[in-house]
GUPA-892614 format. One line per 2 residues: number of its first residue (from 0); for each residue x, y, z of C-alpha. Coordinates in nm, 4 decimals, decimal comma, padded with zeros to 6 digits. Each point is the difference from the previous one (the first is absolute). Example, Ala and Ser with C-alpha at 12.3 -4.5 7.8 and 13.67 -1.06 7.14 Angstrom:
# residues 2
0> 01,2300 -00,4500 00,7800 ~ 00,1370 00,3440 -00,0660
This chain:
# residues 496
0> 12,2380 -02,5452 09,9818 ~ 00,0478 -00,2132 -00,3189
2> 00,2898 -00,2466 -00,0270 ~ 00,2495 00,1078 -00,2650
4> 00,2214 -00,2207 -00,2133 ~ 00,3716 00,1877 00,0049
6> 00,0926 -00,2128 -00,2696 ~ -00,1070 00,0812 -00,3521
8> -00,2191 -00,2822 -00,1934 ~ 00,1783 -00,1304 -00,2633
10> -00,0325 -00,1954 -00,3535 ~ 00,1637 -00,2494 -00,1203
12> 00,1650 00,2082 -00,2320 ~ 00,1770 00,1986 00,2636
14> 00,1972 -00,3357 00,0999 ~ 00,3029 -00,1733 -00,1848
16> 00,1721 -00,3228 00,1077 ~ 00,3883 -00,0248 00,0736
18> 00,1943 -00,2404 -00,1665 ~ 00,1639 -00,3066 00,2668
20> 00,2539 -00,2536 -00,1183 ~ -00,1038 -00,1949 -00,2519
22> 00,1568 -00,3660 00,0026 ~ 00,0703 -00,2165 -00,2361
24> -00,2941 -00,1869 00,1220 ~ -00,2862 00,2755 -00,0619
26> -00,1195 -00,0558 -00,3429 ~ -00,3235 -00,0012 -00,0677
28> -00,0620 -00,3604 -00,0784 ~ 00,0766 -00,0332 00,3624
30> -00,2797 00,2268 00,1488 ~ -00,2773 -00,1291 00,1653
32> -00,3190 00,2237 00,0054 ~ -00,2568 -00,2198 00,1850
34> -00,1538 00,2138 00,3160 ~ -00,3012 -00,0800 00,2794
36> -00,2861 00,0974 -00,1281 ~ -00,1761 -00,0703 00,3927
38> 00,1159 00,0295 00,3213 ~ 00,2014 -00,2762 00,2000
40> 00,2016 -00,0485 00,3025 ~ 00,3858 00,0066 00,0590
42> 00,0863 -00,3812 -00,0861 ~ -00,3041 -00,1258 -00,2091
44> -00,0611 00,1036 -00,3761 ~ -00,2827 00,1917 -00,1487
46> -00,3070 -00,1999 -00,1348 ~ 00,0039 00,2040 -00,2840
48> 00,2841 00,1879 -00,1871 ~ 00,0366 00,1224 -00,3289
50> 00,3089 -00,0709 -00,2544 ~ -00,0052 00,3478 -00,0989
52> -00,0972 00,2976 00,2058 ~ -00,2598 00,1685 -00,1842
54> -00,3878 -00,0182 00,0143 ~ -00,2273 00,1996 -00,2363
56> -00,2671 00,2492 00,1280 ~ -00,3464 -00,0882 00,0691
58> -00,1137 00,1931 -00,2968 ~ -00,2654 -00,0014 -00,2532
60> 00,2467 00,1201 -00,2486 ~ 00,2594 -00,2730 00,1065
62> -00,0754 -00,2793 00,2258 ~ -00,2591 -00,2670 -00,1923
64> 00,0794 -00,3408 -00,0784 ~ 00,2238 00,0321 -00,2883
66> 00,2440 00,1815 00,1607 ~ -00,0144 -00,2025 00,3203
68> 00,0887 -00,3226 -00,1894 ~ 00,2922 00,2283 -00,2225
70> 00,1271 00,1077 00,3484 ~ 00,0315 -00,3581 00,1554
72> 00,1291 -00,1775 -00,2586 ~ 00,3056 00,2415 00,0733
74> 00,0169 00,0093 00,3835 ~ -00,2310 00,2502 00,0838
76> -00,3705 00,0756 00,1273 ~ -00,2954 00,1590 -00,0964
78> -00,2753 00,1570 00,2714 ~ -00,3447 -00,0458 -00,2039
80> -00,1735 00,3366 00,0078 ~ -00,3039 00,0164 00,2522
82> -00,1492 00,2993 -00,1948 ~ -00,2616 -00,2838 -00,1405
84> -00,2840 -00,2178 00,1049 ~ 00,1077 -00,2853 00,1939
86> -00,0926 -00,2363 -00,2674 ~ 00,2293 00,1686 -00,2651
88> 00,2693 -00,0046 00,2123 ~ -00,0637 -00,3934 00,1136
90> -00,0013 -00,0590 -00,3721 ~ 00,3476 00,1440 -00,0431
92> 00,1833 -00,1801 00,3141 ~ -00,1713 -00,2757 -00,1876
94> 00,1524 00,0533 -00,3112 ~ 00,3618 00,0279 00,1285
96> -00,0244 -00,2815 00,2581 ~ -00,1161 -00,2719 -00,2874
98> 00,2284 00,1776 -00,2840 ~ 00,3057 -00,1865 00,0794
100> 00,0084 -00,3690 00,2232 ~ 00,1785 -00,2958 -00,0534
102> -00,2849 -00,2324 00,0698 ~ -00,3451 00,1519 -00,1579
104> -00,3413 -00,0957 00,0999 ~ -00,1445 00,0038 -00,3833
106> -00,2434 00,2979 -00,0427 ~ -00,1112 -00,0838 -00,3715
108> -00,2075 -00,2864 -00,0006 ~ -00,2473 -00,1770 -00,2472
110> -00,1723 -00,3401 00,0112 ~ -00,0059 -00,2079 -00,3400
112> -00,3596 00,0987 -00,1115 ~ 00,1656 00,3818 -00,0405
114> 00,0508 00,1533 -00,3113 ~ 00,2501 00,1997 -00,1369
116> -00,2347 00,2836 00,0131 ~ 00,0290 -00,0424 00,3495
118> 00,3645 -00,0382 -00,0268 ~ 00,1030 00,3416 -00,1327
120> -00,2796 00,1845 00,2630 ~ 00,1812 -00,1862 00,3157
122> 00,3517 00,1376 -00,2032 ~ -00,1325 00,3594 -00,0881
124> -00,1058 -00,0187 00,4215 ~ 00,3376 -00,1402 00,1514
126> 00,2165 00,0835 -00,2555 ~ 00,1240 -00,3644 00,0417
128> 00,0999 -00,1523 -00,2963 ~ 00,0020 -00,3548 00,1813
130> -00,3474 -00,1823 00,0801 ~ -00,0090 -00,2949 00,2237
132> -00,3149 -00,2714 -00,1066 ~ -00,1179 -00,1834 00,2774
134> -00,2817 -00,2444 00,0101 ~ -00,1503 00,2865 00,2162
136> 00,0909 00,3311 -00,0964 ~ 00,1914 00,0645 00,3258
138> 00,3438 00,0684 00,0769 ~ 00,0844 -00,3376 00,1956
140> -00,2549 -00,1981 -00,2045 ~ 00,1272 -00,3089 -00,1761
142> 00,2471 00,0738 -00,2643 ~ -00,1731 -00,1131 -00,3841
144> 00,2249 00,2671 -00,2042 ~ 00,1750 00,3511 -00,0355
146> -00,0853 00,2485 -00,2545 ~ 00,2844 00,2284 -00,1586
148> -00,0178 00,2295 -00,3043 ~ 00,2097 -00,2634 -00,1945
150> -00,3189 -00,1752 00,0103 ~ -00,2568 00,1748 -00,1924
152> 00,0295 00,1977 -00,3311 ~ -00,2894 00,2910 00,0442
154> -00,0135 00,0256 -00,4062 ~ -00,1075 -00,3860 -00,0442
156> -00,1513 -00,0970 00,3023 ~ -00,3796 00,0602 00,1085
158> -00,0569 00,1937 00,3441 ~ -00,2564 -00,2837 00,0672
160> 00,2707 -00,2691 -00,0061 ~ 00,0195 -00,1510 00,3407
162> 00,2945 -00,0192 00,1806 ~ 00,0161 -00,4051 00,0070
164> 00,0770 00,0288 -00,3947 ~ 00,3095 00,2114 00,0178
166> 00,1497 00,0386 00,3377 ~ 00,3529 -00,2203 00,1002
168> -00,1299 -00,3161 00,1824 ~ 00,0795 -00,0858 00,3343
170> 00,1680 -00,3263 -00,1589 ~ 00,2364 00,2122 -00,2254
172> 00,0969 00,2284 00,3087 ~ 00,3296 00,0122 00,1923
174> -00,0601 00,0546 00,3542 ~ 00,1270 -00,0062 00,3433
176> -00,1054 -00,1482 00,2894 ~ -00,1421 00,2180 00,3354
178> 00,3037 -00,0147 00,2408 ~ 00,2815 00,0437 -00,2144
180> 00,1665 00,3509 00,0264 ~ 00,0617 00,3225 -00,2358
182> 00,3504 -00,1165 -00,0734 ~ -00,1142 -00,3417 -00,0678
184> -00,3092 00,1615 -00,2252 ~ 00,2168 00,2458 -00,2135
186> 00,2465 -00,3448 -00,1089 ~ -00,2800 -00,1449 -00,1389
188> -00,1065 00,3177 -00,1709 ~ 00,3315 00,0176 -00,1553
190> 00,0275 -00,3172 -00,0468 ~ -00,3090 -00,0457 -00,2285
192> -00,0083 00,3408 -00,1115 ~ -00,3150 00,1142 00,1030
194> -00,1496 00,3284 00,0524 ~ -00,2813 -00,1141 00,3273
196> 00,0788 -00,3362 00,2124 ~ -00,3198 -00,0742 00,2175
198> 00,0241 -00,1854 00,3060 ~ -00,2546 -00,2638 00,0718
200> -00,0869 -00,2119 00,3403 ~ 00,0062 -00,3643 -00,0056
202> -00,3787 00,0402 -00,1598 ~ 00,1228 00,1961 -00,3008
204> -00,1831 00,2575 00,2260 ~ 00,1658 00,3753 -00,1546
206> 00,1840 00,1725 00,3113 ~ 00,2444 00,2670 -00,1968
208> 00,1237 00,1074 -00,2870 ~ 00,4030 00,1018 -00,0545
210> 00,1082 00,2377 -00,3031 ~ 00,3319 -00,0221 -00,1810
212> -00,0529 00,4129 00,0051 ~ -00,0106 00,0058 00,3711
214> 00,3772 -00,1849 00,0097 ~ 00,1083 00,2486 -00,2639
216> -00,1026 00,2788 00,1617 ~ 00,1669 -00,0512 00,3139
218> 00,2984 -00,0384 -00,1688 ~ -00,0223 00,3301 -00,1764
220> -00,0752 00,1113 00,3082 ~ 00,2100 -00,1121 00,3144
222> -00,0954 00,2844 00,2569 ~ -00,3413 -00,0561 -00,0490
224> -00,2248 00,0070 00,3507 ~ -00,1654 -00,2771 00,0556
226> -00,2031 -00,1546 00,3318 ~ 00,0361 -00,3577 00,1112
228> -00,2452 -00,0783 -00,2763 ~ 00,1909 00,1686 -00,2564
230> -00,2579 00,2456 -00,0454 ~ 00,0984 00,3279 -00,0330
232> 00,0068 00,1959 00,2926 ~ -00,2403 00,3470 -00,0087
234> -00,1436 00,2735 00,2722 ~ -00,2633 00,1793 00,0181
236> -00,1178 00,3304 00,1372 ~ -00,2945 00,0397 00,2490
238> -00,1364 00,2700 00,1459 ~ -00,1562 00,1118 00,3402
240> -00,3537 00,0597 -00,1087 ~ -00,1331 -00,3361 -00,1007
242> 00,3199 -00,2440 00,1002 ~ -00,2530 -00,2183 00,2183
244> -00,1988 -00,1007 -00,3933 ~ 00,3450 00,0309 -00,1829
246> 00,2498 -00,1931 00,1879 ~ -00,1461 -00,3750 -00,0267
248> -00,0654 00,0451 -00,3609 ~ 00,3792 00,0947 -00,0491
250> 00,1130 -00,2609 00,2111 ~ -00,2333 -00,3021 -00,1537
252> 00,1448 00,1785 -00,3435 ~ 00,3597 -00,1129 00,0849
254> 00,1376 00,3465 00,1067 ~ 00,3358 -00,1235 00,1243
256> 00,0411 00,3626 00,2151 ~ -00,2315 00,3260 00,0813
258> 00,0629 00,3735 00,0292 ~ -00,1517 00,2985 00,1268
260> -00,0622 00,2320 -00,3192 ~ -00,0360 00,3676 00,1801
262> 00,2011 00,3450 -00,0214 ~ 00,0355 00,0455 00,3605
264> 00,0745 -00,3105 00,2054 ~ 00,0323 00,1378 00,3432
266> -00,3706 -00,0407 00,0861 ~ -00,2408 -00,2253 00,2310
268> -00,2153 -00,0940 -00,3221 ~ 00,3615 -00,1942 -00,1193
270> 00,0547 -00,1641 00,3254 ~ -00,3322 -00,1012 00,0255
272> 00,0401 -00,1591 -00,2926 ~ 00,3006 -00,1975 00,0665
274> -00,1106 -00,1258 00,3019 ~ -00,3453 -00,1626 -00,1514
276> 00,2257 -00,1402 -00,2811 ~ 00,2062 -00,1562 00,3042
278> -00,2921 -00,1123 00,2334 ~ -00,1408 -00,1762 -00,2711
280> 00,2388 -00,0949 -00,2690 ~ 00,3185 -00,0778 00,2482
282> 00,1756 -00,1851 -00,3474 ~ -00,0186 00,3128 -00,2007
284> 00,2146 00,2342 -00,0137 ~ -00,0550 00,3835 -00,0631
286> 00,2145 00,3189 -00,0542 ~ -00,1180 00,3902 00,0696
288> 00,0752 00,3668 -00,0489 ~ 00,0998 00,2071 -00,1392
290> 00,1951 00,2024 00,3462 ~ 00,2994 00,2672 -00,0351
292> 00,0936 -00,0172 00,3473 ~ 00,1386 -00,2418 00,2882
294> -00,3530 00,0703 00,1621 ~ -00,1707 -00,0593 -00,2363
296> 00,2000 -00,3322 -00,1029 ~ -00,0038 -00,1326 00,3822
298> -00,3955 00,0301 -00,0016 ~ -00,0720 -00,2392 -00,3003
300> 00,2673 -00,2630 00,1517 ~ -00,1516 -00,0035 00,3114
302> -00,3386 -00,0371 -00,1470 ~ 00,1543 -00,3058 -00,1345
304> 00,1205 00,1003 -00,4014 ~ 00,2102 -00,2710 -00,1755
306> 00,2128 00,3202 -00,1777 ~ -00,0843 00,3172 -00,0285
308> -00,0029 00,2358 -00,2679 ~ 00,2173 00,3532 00,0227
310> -00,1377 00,3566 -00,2104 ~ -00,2383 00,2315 -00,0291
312> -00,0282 00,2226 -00,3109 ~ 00,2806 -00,1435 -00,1987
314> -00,1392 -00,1989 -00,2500 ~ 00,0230 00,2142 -00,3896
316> -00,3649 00,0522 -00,0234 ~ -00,0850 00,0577 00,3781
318> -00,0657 00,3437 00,0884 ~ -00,0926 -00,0508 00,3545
320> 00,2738 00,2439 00,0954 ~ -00,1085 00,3292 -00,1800
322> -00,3665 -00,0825 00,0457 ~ 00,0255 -00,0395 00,3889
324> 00,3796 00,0923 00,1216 ~ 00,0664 -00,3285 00,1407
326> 00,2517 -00,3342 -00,0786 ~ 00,3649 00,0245 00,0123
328> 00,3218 -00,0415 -00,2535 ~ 00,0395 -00,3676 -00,0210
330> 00,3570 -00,0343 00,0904 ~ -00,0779 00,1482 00,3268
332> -00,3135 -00,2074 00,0735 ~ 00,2005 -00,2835 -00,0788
334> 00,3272 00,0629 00,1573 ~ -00,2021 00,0782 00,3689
336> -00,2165 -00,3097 -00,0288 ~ 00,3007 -00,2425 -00,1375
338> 00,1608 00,0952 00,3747 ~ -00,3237 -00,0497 00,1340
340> -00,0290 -00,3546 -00,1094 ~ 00,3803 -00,0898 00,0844
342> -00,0735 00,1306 00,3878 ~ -00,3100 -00,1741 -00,0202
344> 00,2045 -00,3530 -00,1198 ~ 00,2765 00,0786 00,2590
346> -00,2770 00,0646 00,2869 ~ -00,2578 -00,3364 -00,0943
348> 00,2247 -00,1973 -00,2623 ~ -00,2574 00,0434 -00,2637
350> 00,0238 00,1577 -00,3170 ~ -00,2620 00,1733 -00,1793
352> 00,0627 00,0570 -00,3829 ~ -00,0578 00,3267 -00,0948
354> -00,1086 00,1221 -00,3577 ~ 00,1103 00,3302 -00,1863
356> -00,3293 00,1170 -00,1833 ~ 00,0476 00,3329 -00,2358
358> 00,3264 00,2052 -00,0787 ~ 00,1466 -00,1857 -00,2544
360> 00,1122 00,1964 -00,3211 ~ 00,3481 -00,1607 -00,1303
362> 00,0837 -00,3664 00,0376 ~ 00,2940 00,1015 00,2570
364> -00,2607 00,0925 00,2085 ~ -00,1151 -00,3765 00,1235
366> 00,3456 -00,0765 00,0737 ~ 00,0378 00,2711 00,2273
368> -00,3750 -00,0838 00,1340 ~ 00,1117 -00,3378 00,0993
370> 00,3325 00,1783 00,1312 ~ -00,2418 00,2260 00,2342
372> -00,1362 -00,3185 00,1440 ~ -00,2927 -00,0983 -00,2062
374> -00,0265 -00,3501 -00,0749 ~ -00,1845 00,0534 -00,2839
376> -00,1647 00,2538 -00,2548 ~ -00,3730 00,0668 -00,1240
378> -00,0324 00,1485 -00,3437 ~ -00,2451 00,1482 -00,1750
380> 00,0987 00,2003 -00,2480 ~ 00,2987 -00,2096 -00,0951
382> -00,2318 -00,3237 -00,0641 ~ -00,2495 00,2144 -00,2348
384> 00,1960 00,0453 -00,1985 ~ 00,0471 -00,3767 -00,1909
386> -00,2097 -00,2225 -00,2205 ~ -00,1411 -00,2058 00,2558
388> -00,1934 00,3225 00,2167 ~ -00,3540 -00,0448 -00,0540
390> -00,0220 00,3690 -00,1535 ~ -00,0417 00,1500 -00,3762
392> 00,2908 00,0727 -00,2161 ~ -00,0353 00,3281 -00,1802
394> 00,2428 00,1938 -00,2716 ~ 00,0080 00,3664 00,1427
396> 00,2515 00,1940 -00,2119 ~ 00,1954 -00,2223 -00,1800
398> 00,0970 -00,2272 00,3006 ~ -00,2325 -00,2903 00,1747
400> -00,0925 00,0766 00,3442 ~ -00,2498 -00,2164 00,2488
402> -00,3091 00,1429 00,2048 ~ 00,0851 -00,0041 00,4191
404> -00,2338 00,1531 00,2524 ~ 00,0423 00,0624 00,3352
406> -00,2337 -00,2347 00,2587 ~ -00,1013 00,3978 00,1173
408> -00,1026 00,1621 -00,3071 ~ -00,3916 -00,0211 -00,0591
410> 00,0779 -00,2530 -00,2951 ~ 00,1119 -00,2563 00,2544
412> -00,2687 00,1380 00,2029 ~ 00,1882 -00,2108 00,3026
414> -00,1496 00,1620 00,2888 ~ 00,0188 -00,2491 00,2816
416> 00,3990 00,0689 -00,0706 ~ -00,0303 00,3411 00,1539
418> -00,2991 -00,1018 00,1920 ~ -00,0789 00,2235 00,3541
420> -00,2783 -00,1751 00,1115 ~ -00,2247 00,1534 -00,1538
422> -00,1365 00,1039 -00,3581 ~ 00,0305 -00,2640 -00,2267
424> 00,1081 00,2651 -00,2507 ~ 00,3360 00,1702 -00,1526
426> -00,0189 00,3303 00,1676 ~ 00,3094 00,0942 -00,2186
428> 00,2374 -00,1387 -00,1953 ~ 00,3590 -00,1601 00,1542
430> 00,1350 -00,1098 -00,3779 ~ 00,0224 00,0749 -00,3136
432> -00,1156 -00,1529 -00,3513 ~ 00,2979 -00,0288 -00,2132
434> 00,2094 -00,2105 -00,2954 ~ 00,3451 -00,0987 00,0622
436> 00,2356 -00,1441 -00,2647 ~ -00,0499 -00,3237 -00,1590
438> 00,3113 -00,2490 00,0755 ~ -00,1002 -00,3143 -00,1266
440> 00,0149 -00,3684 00,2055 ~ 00,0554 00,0296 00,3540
442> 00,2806 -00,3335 00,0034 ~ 00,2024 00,1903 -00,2791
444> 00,0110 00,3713 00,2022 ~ 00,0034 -00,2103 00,3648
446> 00,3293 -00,1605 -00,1283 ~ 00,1429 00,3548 -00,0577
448> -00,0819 00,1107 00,3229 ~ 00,0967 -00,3027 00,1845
450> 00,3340 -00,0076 -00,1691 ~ 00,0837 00,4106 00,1163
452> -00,0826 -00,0734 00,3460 ~ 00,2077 -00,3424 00,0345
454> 00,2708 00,1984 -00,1704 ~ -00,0496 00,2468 00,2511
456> 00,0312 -00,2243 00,3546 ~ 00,3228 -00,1290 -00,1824
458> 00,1404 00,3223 00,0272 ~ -00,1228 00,0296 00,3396
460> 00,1757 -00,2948 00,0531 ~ -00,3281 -00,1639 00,0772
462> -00,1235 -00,3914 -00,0811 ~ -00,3529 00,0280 00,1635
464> -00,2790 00,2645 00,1085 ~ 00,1121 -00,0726 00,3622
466> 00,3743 00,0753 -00,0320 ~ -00,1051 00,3227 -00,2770
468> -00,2068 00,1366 00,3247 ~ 00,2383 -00,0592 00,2622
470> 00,3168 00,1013 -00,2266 ~ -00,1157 00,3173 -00,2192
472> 00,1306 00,3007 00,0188 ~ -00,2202 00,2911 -00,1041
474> 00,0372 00,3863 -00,0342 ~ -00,2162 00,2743 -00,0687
476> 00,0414 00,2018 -00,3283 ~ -00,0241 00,3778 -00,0764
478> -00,2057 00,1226 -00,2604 ~ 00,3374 00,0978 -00,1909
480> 00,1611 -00,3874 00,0375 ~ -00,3604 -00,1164 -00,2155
482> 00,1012 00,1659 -00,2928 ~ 00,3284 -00,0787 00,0166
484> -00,0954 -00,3753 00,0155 ~ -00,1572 -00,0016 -00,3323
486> 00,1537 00,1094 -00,3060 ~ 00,0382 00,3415 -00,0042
488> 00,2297 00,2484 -00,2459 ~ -00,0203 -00,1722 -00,3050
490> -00,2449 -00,0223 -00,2901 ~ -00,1432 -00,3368 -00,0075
492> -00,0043 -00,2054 -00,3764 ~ -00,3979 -00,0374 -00,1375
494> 00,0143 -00,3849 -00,0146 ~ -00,3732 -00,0001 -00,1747
């Protein structure tokens, strides 16, 4: 006969957390939010972690470029959609991987016979507003000149004027010399107040280019994630139909990590998958799911997944539950596979990150996620919802909202994500097509967030994710306890 679950599956929302002793030392200046983002073993560190433990969906409606860069620069990590050509998607690791890094191969070049006409076309195509001249027209040819917008003046000068006639010589330039490093680079930036140092070989040969901006921005933005390059660091999402074509592009791209994109993760098509990725990439690094049970969890580690992710049917716009009566509350999903993993540590001493996808309504809901176990939280909904998602802003009513579509609703028309084998088709629909309420910037509402749950942990009398996991206390809620946890019996003041 079937196996029955005696215990009820539960939300999020059916959960509260108990207060512990907060100390004079738990404030939230003091809280430290970096997590694994891959697995490791008892003794050795991660190769990759993130400084804050939230990743955006891989979602047409979310996860592009933009918001990948917006996401790093405080901490977290975008998953590139895989609901594109291969190309696109290439294009968009591209994007984030050259966006931000302390030393920058020069992608705007011009040799002196140019013209300005030529200048503003190479600017209108890179949206650089720098332009190296070398005697060659390539990026590590030798150094004659650099071209800014301080020097031309489009209402006097011709389009035909060459670029010999009004870029900055090489002669007038302050440079730095290949070897020295980004410390040393940024002085003499300062120092001469420049905008763009390039660094030259002992041929006046161009190597790199250094922006002032790049120095600023890292100051603005200390969390940032970065790679050994000080790239950005971004994912991407594969899937099990054409992986084999997909995979090298992503990786020769710069894709720092990989993850399966699928509803149902307990399947051979997903361990087949990992296992090519890890016969012939051994370097690289790749997560799956999604799974709701310890079965289901146990399967993708032992096919060899760096983290796996936990929920099916969560997610605001999914309606894989009502459409085919399967997936599970997300607190239980979580809670079984969080035990799962901490046997599985105990048993083999290593750890396998695990990722809460779907369920989140209220902010206190990620705290209480990474209470559960998770090590970090995918968002969809939540990232849509900000200035740097990749969809429309509309006025509906009054109030500004922003398109977001589910990867299953015949927009998206993602059908390798709920692929069977067979039909490359949508037989029927697993999301919705919506609009959720415009927020604004993604640092300014992050902040917010980030602020409620390090207040929380404080009162948990927690300093880390580690100690919130092993310490927290959680209960379950009645129905009646909800509304008493808002406010309730008064009449609230219109503050329009």
């Amino acid at each position: 006969m079937a196996f029955y679950y005696n215990e009820p599956s539960r939300t999020f929302n059916e959960y509260l957390l108990i207060p512990n002793l907060t100390t004079s030392n738990n404030i939230p200046s003091n809280v430290n939010l970096k997590t694994p983002l891959v697995k490791f073993s008892k003794g050795t560190e991660p190769t990759l972690s993130l400084n804050l433990p939230f990743v955006s969906a891989a979602m047409q409606a979310v996860s592009d470029d933009n918001l990948a860069i917006a996401l790093a620069q405080c901490g977290g990590m975008s998953f590139i959609y895989c609901s594109q050509s291969i190309e696109s998607q290439s294009e968009m690791i591209k994007r984030v991987k050259k966006y931000k890094s302390g030393f920058i191969v020069s992608k705007s070049n011009l040799h002196p016979n140019n013209t300005l006409r030529d200048v503003l076309d190479l600017k209108k195509k890179n949206n650089h507003s720098t332009v190296a001249v070398t005697d060659d027209g390539t990026p590590n040819g030798k150094l004659v000149g650099i071209i800014t917008n301080k020097d031309y003046r489009l209402s006097r000068d011709s389009l035909d004027k060459k670029v010999n006639e009004f870029m900055t010589p090489y002669s007038s330039l302050v440079h730095g010399k290949l070897g020295i490093n980004l410390s040393e680079a940024n002085d003499i930036i300062w120092k001469y107040k420049l905008n763009c140092l390039p660094i030259v070989d002992d041929n006046e040969n161009l190597c790199y280019l250094v922006f002032r901006k790049d120095y600023d921005r890292n100051k603005n933005n200390p969390n940032e994630l970065i790679d050994s390059n000080k790239s950005y660091v971004v994912g991407a999402s594969i899937n099990t139909r054409d992986y084999e074509e997909r995979v090298p592009k992503l990786i020769e791209a710069g894709a720092d990590i990989l993850c399966i994109d699928s509803s149902d993760g307990f399947s051979e098509w997903q361990a087949n998958t990992i296992k090519h990725v890890k016969e012939n990439y051994s370097n690289v690094n790749i997560g799956a799911g999604n799974v709701v049970s310890r079965e289901g969890f146990m399967y993708l580690v032992e096919a060899g997944a760096d983290f796996v992710k936990v929920g099916i049917g969560g997610g605001s716009i999914c309606i894989t539950r009502e459409q085919k009566g399967i997936g599970r509350g997300q607190a239980s999903a979580l809670i079984e596979i969080a035990k799962a993993r901490d046997e599985y540590y105990e048993e083999t001493g290593v750890y396998i990150p695990i990722c809460s996808d779907g369920g989140i309504v209220h902010d206190y809901h990620l705290t209480l996620a990474l209470a559960m176990g998770a090590d970090f939280v995918m968002m969809g909904r939540y990232f849509a919802r900000f200035d740097e998602s990749p969809t429309k802003k509309l006025k509906m009513g009054g109030n500004y909202v922003k398109e977001y579509w589910a990867e299953g609703s015949n927009r998206a028309r993602n059908w390798e994500r709920y692929d069977l084998g067979e039909d490359k088709k949508l037989a029927f629909e697993e999301g919705v097509d919506s609009y959720v309420s415009y927020a604004g910037s993604l640092k300014e509402n992050l902040g917010v967030t980030i602020n409620k749950i390090k207040s929380t942990m404080c009162n948990c009398g927690s300093l880390n994710l580690k100690e919130l996991r092993e310490n927290a206390r959680i209960t379950v809620v009645s129905s009646t306890s909800l509304v008493e946890g808002g406010a309730h019996n008064v009449i609230l003041r219109d503050n329009s």
